[in-house]
MDTraj code that builds the backbone (N, CA, C; nanometers):
import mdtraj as md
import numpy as np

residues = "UNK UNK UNK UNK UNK UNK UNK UNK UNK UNK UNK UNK UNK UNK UNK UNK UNK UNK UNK UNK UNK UNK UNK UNK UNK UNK UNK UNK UNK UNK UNK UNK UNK UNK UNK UNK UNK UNK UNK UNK UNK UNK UNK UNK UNK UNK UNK UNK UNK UNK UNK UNK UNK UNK UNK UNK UNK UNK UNK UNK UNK UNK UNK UNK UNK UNK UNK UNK UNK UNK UNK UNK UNK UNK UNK UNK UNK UNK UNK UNK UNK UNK UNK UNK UNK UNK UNK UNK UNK UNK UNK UNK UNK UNK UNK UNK UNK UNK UNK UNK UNK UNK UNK UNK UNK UNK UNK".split()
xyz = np.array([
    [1.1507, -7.3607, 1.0983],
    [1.2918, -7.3500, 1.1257],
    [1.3301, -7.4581, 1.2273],
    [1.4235, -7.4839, 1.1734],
    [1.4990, -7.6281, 1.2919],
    [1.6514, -7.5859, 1.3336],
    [1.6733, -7.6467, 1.4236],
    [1.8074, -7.6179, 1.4578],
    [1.8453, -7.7962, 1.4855],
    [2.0088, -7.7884, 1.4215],
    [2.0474, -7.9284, 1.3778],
    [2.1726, -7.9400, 1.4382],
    [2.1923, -8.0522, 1.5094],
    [2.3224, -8.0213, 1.6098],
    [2.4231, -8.0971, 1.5010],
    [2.5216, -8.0350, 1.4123],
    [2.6438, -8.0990, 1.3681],
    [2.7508, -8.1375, 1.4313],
    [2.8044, -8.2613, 1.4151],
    [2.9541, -8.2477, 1.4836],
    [3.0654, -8.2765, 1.3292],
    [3.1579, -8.1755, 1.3169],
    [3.2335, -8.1543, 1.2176],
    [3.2991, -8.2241, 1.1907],
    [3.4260, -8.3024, 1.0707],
    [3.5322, -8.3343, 1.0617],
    [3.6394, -8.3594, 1.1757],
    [3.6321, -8.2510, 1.2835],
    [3.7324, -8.1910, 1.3235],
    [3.6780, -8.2894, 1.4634],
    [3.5643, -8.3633, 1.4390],
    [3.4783, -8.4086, 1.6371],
    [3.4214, -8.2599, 1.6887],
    [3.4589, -8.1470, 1.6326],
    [3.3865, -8.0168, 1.7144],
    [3.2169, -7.9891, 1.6793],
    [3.1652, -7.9789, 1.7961],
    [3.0052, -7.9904, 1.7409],
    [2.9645, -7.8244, 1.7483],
    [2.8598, -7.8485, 1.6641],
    [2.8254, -7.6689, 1.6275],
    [2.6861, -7.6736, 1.6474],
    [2.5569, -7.5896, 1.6319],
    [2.4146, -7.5991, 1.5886],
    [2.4360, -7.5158, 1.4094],
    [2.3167, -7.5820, 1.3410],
    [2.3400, -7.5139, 1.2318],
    [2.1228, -7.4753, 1.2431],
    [2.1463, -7.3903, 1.1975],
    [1.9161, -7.3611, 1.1610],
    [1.9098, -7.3504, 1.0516],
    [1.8273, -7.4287, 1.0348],
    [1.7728, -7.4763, 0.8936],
    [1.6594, -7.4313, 0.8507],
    [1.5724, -7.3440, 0.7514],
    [1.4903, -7.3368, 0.7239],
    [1.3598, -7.4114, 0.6813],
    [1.2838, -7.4231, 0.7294],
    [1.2061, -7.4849, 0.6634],
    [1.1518, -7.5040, 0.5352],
    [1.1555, -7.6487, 0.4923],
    [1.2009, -7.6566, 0.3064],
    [1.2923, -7.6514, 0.2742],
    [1.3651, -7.5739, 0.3176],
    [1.5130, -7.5910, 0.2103],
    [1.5820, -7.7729, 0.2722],
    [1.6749, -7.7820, 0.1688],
    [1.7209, -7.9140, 0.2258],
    [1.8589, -7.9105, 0.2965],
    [1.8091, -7.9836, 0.3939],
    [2.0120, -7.9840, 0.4362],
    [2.0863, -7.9214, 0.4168],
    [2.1561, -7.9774, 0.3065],
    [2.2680, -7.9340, 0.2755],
    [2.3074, -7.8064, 0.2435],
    [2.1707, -7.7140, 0.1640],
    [2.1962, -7.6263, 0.1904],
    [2.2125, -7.4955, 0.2925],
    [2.1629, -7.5658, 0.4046],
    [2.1985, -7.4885, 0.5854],
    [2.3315, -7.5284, 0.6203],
    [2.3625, -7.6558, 0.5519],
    [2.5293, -7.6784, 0.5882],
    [2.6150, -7.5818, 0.5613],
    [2.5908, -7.6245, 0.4168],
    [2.6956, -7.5372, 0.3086],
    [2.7417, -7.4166, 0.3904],
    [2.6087, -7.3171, 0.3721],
    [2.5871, -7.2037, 0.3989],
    [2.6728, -7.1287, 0.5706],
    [2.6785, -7.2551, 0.6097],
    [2.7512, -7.2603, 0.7748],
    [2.8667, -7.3065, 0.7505],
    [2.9407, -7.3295, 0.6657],
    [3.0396, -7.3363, 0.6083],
    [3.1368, -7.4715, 0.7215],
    [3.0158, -7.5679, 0.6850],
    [3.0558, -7.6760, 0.8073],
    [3.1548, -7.7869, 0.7357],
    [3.1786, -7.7557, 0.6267],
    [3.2520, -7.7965, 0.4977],
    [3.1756, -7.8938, 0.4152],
    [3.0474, -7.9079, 0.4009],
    [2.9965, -7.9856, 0.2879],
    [2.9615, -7.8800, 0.1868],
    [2.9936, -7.9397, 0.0778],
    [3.0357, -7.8681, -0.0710],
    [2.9023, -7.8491, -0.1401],
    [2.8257, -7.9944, -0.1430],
    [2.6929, -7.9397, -0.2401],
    [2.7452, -7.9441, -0.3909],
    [2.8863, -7.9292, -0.3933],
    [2.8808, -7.9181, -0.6058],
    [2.7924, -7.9528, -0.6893],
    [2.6893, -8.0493, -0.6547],
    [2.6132, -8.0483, -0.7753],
    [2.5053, -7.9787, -0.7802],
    [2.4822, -7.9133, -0.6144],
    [2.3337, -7.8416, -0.6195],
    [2.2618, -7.8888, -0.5602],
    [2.2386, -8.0686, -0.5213],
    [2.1139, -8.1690, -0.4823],
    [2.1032, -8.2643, -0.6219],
    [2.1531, -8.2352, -0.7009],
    [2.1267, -8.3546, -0.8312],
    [2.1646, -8.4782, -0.8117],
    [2.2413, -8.5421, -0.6584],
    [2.2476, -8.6523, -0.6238],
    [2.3364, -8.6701, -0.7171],
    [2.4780, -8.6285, -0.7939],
    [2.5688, -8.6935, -0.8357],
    [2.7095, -8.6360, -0.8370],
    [2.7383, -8.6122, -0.6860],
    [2.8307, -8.5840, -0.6475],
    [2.8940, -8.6418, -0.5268],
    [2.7828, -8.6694, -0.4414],
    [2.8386, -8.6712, -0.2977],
    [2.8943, -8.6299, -0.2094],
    [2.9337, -8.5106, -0.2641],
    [2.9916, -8.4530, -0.1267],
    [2.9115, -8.3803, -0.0326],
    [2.7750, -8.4200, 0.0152],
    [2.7166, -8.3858, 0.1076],
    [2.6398, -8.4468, 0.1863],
    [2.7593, -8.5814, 0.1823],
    [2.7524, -8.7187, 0.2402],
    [2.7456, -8.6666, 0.4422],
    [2.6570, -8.7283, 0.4916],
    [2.6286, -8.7054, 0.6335],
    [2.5802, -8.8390, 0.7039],
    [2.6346, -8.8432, 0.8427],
    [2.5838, -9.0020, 0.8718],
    [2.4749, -8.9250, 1.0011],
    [2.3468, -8.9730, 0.9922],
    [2.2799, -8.9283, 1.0636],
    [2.2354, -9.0376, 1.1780],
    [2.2563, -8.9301, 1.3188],
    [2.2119, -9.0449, 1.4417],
    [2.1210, -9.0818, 1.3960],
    [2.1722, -9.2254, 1.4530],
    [2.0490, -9.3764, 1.4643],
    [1.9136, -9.3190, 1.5445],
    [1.9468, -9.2337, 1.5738],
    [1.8170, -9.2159, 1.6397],
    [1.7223, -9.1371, 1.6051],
    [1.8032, -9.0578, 1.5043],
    [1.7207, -8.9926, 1.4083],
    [1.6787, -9.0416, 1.2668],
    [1.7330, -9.1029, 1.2554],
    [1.7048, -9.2110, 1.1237],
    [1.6099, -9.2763, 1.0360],
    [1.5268, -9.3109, 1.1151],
    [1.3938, -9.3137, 1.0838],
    [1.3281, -9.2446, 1.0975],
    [1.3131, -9.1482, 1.1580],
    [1.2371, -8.9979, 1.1174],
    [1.2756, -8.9315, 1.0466],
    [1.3561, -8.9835, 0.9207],
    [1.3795, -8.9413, 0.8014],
    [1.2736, -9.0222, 0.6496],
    [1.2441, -8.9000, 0.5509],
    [1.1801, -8.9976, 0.4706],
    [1.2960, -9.0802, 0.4023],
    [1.2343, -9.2185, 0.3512],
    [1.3607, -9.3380, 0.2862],
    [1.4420, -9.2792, 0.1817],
    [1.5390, -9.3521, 0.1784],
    [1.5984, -9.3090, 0.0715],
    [1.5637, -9.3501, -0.0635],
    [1.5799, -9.2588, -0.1942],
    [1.5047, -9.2931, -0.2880],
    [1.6401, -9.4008, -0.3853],
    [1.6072, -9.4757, -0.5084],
    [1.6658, -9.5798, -0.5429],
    [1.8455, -9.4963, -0.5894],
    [1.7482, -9.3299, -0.6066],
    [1.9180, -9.2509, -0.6525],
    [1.9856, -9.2388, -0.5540],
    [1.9486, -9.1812, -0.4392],
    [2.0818, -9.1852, -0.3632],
    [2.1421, -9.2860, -0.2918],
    [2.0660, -9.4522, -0.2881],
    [2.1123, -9.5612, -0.2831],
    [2.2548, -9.5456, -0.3725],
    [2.2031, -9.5594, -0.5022],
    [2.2882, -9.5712, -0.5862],
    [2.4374, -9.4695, -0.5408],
    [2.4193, -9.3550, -0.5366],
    [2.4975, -9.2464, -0.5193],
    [2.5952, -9.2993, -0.3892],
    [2.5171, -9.3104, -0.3571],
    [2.6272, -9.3609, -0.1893],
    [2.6683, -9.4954, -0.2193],
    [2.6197, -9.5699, -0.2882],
    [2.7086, -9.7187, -0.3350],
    [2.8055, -9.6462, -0.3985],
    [2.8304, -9.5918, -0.4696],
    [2.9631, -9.5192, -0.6296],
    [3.0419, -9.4574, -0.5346],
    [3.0004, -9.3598, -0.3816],
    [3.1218, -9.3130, -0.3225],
    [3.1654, -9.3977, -0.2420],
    [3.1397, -9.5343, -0.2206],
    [3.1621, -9.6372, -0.0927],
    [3.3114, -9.6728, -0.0992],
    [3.3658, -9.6734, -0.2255],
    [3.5096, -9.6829, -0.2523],
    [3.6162, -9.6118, -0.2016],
    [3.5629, -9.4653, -0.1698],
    [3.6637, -9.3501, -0.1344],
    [3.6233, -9.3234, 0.0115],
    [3.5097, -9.3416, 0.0553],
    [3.4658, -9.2973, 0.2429],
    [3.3618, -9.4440, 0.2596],
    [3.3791, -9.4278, 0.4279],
    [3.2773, -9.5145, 0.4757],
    [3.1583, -9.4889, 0.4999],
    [3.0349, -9.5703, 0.4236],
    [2.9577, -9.5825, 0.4638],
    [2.8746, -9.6688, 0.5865],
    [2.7469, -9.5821, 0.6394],
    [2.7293, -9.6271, 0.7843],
    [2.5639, -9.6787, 0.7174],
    [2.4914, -9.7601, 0.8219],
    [2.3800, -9.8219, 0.7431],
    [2.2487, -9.6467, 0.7763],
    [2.3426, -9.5268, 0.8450],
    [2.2498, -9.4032, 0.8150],
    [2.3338, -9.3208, 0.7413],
    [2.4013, -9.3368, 0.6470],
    [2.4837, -9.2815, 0.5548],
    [2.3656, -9.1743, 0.4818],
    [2.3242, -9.0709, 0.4344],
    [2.2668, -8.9588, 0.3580],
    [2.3524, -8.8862, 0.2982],
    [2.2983, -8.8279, 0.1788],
    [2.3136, -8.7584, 0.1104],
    [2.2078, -8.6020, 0.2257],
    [2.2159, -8.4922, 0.2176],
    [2.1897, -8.4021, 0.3007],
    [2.1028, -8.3208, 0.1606],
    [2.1679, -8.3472, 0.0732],
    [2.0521, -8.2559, -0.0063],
    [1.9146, -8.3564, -0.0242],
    [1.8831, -8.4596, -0.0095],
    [1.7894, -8.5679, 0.0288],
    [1.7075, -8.5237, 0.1305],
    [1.7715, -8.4535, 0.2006],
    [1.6802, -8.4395, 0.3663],
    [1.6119, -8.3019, 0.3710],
    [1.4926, -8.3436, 0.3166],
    [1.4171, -8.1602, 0.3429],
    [1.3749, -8.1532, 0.4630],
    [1.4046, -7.9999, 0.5357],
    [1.4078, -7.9708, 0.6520],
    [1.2345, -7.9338, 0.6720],
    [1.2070, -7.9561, 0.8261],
    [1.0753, -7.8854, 0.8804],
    [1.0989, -7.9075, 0.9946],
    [0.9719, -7.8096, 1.0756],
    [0.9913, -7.8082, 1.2102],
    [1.0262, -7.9196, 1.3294],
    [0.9412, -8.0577, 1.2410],
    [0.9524, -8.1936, 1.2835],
    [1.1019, -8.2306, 1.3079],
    [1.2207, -8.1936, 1.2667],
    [1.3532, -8.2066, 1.2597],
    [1.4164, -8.1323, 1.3676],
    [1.3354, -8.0539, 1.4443],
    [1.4295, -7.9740, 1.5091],
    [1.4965, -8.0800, 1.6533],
    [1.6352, -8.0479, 1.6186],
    [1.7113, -8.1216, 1.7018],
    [1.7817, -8.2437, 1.6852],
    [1.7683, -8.2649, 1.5128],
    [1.8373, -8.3428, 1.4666],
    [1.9740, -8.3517, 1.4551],
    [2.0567, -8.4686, 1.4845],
    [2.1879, -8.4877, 1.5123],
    [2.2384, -8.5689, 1.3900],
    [2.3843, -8.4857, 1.3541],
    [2.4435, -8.5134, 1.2576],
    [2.5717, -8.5238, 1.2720],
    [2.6330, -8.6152, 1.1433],
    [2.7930, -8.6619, 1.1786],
    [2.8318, -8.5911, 0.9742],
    [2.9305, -8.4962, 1.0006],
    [2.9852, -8.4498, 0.8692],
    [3.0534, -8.5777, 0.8119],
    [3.0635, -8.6527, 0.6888],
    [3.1205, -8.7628, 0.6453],
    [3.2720, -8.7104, 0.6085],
    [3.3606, -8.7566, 0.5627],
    [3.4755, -8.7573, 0.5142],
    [3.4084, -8.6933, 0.4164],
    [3.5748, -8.5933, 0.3427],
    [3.5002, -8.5657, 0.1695],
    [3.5619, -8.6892, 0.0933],
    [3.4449, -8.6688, -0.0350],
    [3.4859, -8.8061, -0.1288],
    [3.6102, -8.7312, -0.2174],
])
top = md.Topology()
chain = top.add_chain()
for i, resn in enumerate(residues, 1):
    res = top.add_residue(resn, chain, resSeq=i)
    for name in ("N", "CA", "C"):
        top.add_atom(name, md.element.get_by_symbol(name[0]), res)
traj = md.Trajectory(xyz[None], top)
């Protein structure tokens, strides 16, 4: 279990706990921090676009060539940051605890 410091849409910051294994987005969702998830994690939606501190960033595994792609196709409608994620990408473990996050615009 991790606990993940969000700061919302709104600039208001929250903690969200994340289970271990599950991914992201779904501890977001579920905290109703407003990322949507619509596709589930199938990486073709985006709306669970998250810009994650630089400082946490690399203690993330890379991104794979899909959600490159995925976050190029929403670059038109929100900004991307060079730690732009997809959140269903990011499987949680204990190693994460205290990870800092920025909610993206919705696409």
């Amino acid at each position: 279990m991790a606990e993940v410091v969000v700061t919302g849409r709104d600039g208001v910051g929250c903690t969200v706990t994340a289970d271990s294994g599950c991914a992201l987005m779904d501890a977001l969702r579920d905290a109703d921090t407003g990322i949507e998830g619509t596709c589930g994690g199938a990486m073709s939606c985006g709306t669970c676009h998250v810009y994650v501190d630089p400082v946490w960033a690399e203690r993330l595994p890379p991104k794979s060539d899909e959600e490159a792609e995925m976050l190029e196709a929403i670059s038109d409608f929100v900004e991307l940051r060079p730690t732009s994620r997809l959140s269903c990408q990011i499987p949680m473990d204990d190693c994460l605890d205290g990870l800092k996050i920025e909610i993206a615009p919705p696409v």
